[in-house]
C-alpha positions as CSV (number, residue, x, y, z in Angstrom):
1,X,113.9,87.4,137.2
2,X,114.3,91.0,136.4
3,X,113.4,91.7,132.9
4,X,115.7,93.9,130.5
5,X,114.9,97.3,129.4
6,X,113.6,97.7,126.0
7,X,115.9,100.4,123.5
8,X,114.8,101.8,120.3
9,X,117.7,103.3,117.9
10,X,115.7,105.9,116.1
11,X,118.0,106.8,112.7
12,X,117.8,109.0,110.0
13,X,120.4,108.8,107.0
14,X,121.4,110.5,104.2
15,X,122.4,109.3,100.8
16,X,123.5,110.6,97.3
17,X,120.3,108.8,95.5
18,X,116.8,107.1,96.7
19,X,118.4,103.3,95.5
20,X,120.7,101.0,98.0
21,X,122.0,99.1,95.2
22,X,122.7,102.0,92.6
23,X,123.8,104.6,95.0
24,X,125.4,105.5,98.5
25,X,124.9,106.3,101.8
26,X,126.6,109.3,103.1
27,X,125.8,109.2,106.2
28,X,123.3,108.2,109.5
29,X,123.1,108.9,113.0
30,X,121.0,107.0,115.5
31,X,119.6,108.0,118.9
32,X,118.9,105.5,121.0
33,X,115.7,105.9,123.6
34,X,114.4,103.6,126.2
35,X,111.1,102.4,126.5
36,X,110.5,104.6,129.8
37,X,111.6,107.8,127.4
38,X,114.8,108.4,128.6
39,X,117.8,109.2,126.5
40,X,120.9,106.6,126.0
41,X,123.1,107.6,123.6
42,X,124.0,108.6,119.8
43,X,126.3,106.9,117.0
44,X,127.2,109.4,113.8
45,X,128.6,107.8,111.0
46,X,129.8,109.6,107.9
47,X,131.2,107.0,105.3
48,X,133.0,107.4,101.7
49,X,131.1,106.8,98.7
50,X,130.8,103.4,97.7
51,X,132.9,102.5,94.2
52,X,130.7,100.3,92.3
53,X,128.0,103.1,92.7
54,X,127.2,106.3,91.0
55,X,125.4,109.2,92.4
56,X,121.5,110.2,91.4
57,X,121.6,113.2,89.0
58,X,118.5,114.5,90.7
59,X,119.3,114.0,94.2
60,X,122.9,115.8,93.5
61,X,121.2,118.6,92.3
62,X,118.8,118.9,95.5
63,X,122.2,118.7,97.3
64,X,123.7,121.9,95.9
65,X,121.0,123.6,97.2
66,X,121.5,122.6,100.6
67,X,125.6,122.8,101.3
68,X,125.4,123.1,105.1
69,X,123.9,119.9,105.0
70,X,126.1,118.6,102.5
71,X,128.9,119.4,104.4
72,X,127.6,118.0,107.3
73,X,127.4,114.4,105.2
74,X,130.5,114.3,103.7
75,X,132.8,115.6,106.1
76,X,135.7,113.6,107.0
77,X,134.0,110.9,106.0
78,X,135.5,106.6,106.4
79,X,135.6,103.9,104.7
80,X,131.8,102.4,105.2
81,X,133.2,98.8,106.5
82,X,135.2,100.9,109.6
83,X,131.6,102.5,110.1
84,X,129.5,99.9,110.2
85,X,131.3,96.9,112.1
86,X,131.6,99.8,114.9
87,X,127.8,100.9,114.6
88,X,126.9,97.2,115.1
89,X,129.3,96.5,118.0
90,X,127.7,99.5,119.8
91,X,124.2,98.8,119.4
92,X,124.6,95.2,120.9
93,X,126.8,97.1,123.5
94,X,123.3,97.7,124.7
95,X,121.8,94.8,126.9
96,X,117.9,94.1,126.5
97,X,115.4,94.0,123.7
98,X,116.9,96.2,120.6
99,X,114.4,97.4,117.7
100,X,115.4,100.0,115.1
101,X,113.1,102.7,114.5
102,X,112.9,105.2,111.8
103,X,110.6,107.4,110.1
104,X,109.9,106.1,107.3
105,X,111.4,103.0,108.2
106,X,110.8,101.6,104.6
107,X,113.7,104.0,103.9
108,X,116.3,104.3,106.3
109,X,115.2,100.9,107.3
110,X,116.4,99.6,103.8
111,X,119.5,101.5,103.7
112,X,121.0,100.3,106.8
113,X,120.0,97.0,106.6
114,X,121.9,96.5,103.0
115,X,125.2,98.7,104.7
116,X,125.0,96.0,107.6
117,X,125.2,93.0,105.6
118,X,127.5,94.4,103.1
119,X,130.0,95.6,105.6
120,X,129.0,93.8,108.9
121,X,127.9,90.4,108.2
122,X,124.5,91.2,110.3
123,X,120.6,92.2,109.7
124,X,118.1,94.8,111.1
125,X,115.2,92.1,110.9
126,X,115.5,89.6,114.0
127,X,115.9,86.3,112.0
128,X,117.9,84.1,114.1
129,X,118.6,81.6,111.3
130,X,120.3,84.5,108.9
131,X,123.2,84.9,111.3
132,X,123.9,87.7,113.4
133,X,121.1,90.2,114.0
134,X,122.1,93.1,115.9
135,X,118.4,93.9,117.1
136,X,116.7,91.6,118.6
137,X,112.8,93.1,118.1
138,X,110.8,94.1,115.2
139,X,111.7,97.4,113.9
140,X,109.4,100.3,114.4
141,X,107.7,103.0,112.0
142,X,107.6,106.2,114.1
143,X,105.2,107.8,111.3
144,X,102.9,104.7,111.8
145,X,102.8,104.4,115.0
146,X,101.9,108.0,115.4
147,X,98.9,107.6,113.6
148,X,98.2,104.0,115.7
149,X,98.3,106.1,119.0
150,X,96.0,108.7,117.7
151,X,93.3,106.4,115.8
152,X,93.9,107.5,112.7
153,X,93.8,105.1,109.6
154,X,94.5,107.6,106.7
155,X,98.4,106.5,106.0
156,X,98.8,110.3,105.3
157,X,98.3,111.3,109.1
158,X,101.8,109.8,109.3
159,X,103.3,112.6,107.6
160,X,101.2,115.9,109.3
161,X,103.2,118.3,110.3
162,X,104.3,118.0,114.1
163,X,104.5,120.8,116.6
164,X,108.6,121.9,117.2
165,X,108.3,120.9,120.9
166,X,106.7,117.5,120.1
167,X,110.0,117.3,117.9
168,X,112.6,118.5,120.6
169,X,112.8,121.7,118.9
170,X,115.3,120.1,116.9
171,X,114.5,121.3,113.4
172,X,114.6,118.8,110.8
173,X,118.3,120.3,108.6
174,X,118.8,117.3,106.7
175,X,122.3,117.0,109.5
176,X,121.6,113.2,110.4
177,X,121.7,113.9,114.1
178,X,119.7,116.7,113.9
179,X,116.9,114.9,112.5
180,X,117.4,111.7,114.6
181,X,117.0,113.8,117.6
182,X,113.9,115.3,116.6
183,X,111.8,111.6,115.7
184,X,113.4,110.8,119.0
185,X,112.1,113.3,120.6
186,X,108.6,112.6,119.1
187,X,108.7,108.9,119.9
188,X,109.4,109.6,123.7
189,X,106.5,112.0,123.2
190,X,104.6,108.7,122.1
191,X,105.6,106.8,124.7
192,X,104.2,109.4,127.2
193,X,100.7,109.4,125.5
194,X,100.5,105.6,125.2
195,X,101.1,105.2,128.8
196,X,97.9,107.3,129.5
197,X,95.6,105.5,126.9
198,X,93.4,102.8,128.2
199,X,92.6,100.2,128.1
200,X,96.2,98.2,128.0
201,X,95.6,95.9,124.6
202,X,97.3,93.4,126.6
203,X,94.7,93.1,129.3
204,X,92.2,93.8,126.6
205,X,93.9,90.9,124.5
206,X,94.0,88.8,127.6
207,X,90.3,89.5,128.9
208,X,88.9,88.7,125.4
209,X,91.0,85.1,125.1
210,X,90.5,84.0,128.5
């Protein structure tokens, strides 16, 4: 039986204040990469504010210095329950093992995962028995797995500054997409050098049980 391809939907968002349930998400995109590298597509969602929240003083004032960006997450922007039902219907338009990536995922991670059960009855975290769970895998921190692949243990290795090619030379604009490509970019990267690390932990794993 010929197994399915594994996809991770690396996403970055944007949001008017650092809490999901005081303020709103702007916007997100996600790029969604194989597990051979290759590149399969990209959602970009820009949604209306959400009514029973109120925008971060602080975080509004970061904004106004960055209106390109601004623009680019408020722009004809849609009702988040439109967004969302859509976003989830196209990621399980995807058939084989699904994980969401992100970097950090404790942000975007929590941000999408509260849009998805607000607006789309459905989860990032693959517990069958909460309902619907659009991915199917454990999600994946690209910042920690960065420093897994190079040995490092000091959590701040995660957030060294990367070369521009390692990142697409897509630089990082605060534009969702923009900055989805670029982790993308760096976890294809990843996938490259973990293919030419021995030994496979598997084997290793397998070796050392048997």
């Amino acid at each position: 039986m010929e197994q399915k391809p594994a996809y991770y939907f690396v996403t970055d968002i944007e949001t008017d204040g650092p809490d999901p349930a005081l303020h709103s998400m702007l916007s997100f995109a996600t790029v969604v990469l194989r597990e051979d590298g290759a590149f399969c597509g990209e959602f970009e969602g820009v949604l209306k504010p959400r009514p029973d929240r109120v925008a971060d003083k602080g975080t509004m004032n970061w904004w106004a210095k960055h209106p390109q960006a601004w623009e680019a997450a408020t722009s004809n922007a849609q009702e988040p329950e439109l967004v969302m039902k859509r976003y989830a219907d196209w990621v399980e338009s995807f058939d084989g093992i699904r994980a969401f990536a992100a970097r950090p995922l404790m942000f975007d991670g929590l941000w999408i995962d509260r849009y998805l059960r607000d607006f789309a009855g459905c989860f990032v975290l693959d517990v069958g028995y909460w309902g619907r769970c659009i991915f199917n895998a454990s999600p994946l921190d690209i910042g920690t797995y960065t420093s897994g692949i190079f040995g490092r243990t000091n959590p701040h290795d995660a957030g060294v500054k990367l070369p521009a090619d390692w990142l697409g030379n897509h630089p990082h604009t605060h534009h969702a997409i923009d900055d989805a490509r670029g982790y993308a970019s760096l976890l294809s990267r990843l996938f490259t050098v973990a293919r030419e690390l021995p030994p496979n932990p598997h084997d290793f794993m397998a070796k050392s049980m048997g």
